[in-house]
C-alpha positions in Angstrom: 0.0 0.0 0.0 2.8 2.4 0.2 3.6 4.6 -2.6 0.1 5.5 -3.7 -0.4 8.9 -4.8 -4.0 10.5 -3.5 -3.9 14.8 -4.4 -1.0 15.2 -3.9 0.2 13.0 -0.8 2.2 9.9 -1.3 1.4 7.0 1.2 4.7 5.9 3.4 6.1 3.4 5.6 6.1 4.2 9.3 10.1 4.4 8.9 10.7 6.5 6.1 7.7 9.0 8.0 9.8 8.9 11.1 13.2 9.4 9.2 11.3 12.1 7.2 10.2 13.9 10.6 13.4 13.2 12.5 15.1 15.4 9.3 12.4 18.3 10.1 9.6 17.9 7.2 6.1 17.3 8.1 4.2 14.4 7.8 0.7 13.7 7.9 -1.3 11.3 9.7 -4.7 9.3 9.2 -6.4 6.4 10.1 -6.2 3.4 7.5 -9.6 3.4 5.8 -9.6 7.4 5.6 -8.8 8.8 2.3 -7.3 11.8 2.0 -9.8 13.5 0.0 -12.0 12.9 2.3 -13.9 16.5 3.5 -14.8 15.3 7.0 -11.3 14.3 8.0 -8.5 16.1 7.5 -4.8 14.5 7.2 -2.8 16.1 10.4 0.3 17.5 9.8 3.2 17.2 12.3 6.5 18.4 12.2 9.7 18.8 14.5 10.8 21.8 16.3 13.6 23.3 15.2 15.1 23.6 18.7 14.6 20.1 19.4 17.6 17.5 20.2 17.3 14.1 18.2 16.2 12.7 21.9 13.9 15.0 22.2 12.6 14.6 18.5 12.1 10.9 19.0 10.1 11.1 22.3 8.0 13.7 20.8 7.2 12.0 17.5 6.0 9.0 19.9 3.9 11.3 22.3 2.3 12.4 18.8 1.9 9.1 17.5 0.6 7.3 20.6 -1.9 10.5 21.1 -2.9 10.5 17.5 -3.7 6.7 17.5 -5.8 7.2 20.8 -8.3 9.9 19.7 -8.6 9.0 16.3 -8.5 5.2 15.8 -11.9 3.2 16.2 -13.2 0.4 14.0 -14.9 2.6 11.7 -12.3 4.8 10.6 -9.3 2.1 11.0 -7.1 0.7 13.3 -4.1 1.7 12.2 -1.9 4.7 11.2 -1.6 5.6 7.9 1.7 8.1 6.9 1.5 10.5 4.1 4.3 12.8 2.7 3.2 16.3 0.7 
């Protein structure tokens, strides 16, 4: 499923997202069965401080993860996180 194309954002591996947002580029977020299209849910961008250590960087890409996946996941809209790059 990676490398599909939808308006502009290409899907990505969790990985290359993290690499990606380790580097200081944004990356979006949705659950699995949401398209990006879609006008009811928006992709969320996050991105990394410019201030931030690479220690601090990884903890905060997990907080965002693990908060992202907790309010936004159910069976309806997908289990899972889906990565997307602009």
């Amino acid at each position: 499923m990676t490398g599909i194309s939808i308006n502009g954002y290409t899907r990505v591996q969790m990985r290359t997202a993290k690499k990606t947002y380790l580097r200081g580029a944004e990356v979006f977020l949705l659950p699995c069965k949401v398209n990006p299209c879609n006008p009811w849910i928006a992709p969320v961008g996050i991105k990394k401080e410019t201030e931030a250590t690479e220690e601090e960087a990884k903890k905060t890409w997990e907080q965002s993860i693990n908060a992202y996946a907790y309010y936004n996941l159910c069976s309806e809209t997908g289990k899972y996180i889906s990565f997307y790059l602009k």
